[in-house]
N, C-alpha and C positions, 0 to 999 in steps of 0.2 A: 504493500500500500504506500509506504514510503516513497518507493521511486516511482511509481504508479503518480503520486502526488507533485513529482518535480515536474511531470509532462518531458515533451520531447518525444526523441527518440527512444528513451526508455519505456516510455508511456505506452507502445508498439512490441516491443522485444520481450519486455518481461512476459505479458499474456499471450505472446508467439510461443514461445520457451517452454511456459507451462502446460501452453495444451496440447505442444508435441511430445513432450514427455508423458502426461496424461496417457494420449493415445497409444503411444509405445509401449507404457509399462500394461495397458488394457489389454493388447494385439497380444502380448503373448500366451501360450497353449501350455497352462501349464498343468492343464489337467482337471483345474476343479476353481469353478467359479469363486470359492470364499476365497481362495490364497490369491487370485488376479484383487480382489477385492483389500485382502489387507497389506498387499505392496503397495498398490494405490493409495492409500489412506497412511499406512504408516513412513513411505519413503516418500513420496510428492513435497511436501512440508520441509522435509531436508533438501529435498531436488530445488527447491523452489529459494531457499534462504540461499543454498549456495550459488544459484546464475546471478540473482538479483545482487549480492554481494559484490561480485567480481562487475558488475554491470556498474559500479556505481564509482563518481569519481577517486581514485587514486590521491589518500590525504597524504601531505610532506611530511616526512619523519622528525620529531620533535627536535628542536634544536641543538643541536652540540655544546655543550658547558665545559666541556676538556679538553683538550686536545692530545688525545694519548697517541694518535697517530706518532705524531712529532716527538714523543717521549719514549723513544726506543734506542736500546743500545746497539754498539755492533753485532749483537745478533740477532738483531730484530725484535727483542723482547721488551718489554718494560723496564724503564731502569728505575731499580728499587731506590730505599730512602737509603739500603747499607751501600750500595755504589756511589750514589750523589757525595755520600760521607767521605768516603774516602775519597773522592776527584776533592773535596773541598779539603780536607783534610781538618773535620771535625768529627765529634762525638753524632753517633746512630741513632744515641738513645732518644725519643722520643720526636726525633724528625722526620715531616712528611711536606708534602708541597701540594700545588694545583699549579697546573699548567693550563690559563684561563683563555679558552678557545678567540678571546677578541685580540688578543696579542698575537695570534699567530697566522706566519705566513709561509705559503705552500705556493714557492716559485719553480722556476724550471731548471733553477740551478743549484736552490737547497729551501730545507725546511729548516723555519726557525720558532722558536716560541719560547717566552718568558717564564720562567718558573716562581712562583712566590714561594717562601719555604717557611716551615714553622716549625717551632719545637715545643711542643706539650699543648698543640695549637695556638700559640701564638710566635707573632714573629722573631727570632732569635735574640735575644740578647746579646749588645756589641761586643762583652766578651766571649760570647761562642761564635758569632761570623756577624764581621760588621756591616752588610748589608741585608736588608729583608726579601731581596728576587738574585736573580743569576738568569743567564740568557744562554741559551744552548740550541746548538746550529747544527744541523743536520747535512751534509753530503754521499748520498749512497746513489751511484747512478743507477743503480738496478731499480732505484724506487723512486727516481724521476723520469717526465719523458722522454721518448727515444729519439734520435734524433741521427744521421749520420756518420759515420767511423769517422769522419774527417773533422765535424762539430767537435766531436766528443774528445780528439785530440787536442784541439783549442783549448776547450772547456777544462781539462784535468789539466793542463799547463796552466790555467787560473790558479785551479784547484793549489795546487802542489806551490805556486807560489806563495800563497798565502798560510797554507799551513809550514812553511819554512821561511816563511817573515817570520809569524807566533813563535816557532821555536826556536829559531836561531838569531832573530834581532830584538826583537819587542824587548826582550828584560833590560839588553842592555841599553836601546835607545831610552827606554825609561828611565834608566837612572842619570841618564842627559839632560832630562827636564822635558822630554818629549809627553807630552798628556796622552796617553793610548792606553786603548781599555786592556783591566789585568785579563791576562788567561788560565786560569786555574787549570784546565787539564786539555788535553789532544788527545783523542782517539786515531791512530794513525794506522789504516793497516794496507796494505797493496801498493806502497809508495815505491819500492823497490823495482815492481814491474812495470809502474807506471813509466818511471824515469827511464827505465830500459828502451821499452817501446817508442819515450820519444826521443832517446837517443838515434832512434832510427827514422825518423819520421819522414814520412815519401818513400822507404822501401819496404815498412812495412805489412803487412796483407792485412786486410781487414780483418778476419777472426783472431788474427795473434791482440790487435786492438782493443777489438769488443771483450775478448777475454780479459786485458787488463783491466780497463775499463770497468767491467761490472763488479770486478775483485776487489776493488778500491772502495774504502770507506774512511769517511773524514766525517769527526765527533769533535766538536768544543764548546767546553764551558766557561764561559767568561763573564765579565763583569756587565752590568748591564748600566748604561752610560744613557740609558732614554728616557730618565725621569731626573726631572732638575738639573741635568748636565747639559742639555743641547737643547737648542736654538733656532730657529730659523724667520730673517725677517727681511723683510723689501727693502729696509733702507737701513744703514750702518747709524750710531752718532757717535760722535767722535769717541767714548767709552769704547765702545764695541771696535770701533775700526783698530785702536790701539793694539788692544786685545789678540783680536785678530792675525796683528801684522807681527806683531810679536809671538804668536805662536807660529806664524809659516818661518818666521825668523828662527824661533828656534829648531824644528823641524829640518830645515838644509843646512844650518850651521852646525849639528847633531853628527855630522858623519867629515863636515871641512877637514880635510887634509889628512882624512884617516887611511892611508891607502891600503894596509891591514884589511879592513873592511869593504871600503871600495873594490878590492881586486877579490873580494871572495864574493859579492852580491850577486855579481852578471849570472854565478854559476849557479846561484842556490833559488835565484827568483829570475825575472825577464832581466834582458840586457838592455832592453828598453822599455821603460815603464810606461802606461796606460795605452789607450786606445784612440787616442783622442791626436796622436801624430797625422798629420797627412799622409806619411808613410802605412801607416799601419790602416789607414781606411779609402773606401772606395772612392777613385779620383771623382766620380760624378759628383760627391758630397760638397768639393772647392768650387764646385762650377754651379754648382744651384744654390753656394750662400749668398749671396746678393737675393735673391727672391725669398729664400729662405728668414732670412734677417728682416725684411720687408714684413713678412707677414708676423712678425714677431711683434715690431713694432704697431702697426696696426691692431694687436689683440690687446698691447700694454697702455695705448692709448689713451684708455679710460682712467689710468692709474693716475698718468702725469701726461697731460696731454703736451705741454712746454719741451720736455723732458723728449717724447717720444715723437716728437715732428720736427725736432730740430734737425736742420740739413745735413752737419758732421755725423748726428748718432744716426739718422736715417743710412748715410753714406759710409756705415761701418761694417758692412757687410759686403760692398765693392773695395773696400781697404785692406780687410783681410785675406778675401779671395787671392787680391795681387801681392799678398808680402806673406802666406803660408810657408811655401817651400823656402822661401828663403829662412824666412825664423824658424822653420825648423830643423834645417840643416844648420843654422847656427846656432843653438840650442842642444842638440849634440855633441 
């Protein structure tokens, strides 16, 4: 009667349904009229709850409040409160966490999510661990999407640089004064063959790839730097700008004339960093910043209309098109 009530096409299907089933279960010879009689009357009733069920819309499954997905160790399993312990290098007793499904993000290159942690149900006391979350980041290609042996060569030379920035730079640049979040522990497993494979890269076959590839898994727990630490605003004032220029200040003067250092980077991370070189992206990109830039301005217009029609900033997008390769070749 239900869906008899919402009309439609259900309104049609359900008493179609029922009275070929009806007829069906009547038609058969089963020998003796009472027994055609009590199939009829005792299965119809279930015949009938069950199509009209399935007939009826399809409700979304209740919200997600966790995100255990993202809360798994190298083997895929749930990582308990006595692992979390020990990656932090605190007491077990009485610790648990929530990993709150609005923190987390399920990208194409990792899974990452916030963990709140508690001990006796409430949040740790400074002298058990001085903060109340930690943020743990997920890299397992077999459990992101798939994408080309040649992507994923890219992609794990990401990978592998950043997990050999955390372990082989991060402490020390920290204690240069470099502000970089701590990393309490690295799950490191298949680096060995990753690094192999791309020691050969362009001769080697695609399954020796993918095998690496999926063998690889990258786990870290580190500080979580996204509440009260960071930032993000349209316009500097001089406070912030200070700030700012003093921390990129300290950032490149952190490694000045370390050649120690310098001469072991290239090997352990990219020999040239980011993506954002002319070199490292697709030439059409130079040749459609002038329109590109264009419509930038046009969107930011409303911000500062002064600011974003003036001829120079308009014409900053024909400015770098013509002087890319050369700043970047000297910049090198």
């Amino acid at each position: 009667e239900e869906e008899i009530e919402r009309g439609g096409m259900r309104a049609v299907l359900v008493p179609l349904v029922i009275s070929l089933l009806t007829t069906s279960v009547q038609s058969f010879h089963l020998g003796s009229p009472l027994l055609r009689t009590r199939l009829s009357y005792r299965f119809l009733p279930a015949f009938r709850q069950h199509f009209a069920s399935s007939l009826r819309t399809p409700q979304p499954p209740p919200p997600r409040m966790q995100a255990e997905d993202v809360c798994r160790g190298a083997n895929g399993k749930a990582i308990t409160p006595e692992w979390l312990a020990g990656e932090l290098g605190i007491s077990a007793e009485g610790l648990s966490y929530k990993a709150p499904e609005e923190t987390a993000v399920r990208g194409p290159h990792s899974t990452v999510v916030r963990l709140d942690l508690f001990v006796g149900g409430s949040p740790p006391p400074p002298d058990v661990f001085p903060a109340s979350s930690v943020f743990i980041k997920r890299v397992v290609p077999s459990d992101l999407p798939e994408r080309p042996a040649s992507k994923w060569l890219r992609d794990v030379a990401s990978y592998r640089t950043e997990i050999n920035f955390q372990q082989l730079y991060l402490a020390d640049l920290s204690s240069r004064g470099v502000r970089l979040p701590k990393v309490h522990s690295v799950t490191n497993e298949g680096m060995a063959a990753i690094s192999e494979v791309l020691s050969r890269a362009g001769t080697a076959k695609e399954e020796e790839v993918m095998s690496a590839v999926m063998g690889c898994k990258f786990i870290v727990l580190s500080e979580n730097i996204g509440e009260g630490s960071y930032e993000q605003v349209f316009y500097m004032d001089r406070s912030r700008l200070e700030r700012t220029i003093k921390a990129l200040a300290r950032l490149h003067a952190a490694t000045y004339d370390d050649e120690e250092m310098l001469g072991r980077a290239p090997k352990d991370t990219f020999a040239q960093g980011s993506y954002w070189s002319p070199q490292q992206r697709d030439p059409a990109e130079v040749a459609t910043l002038p329109a590109v830039w264009g419509k930038l301005c046009e969107g930011f217009r409303g911000e500062d209309e002064a600011l974003f029609t003036r001829p120079s900033v308009v014409a900053l997008g024909e400015r770098l098109a013509a002087s890319a390769t050369a700043v970047s070749d000297r910049l090198r």
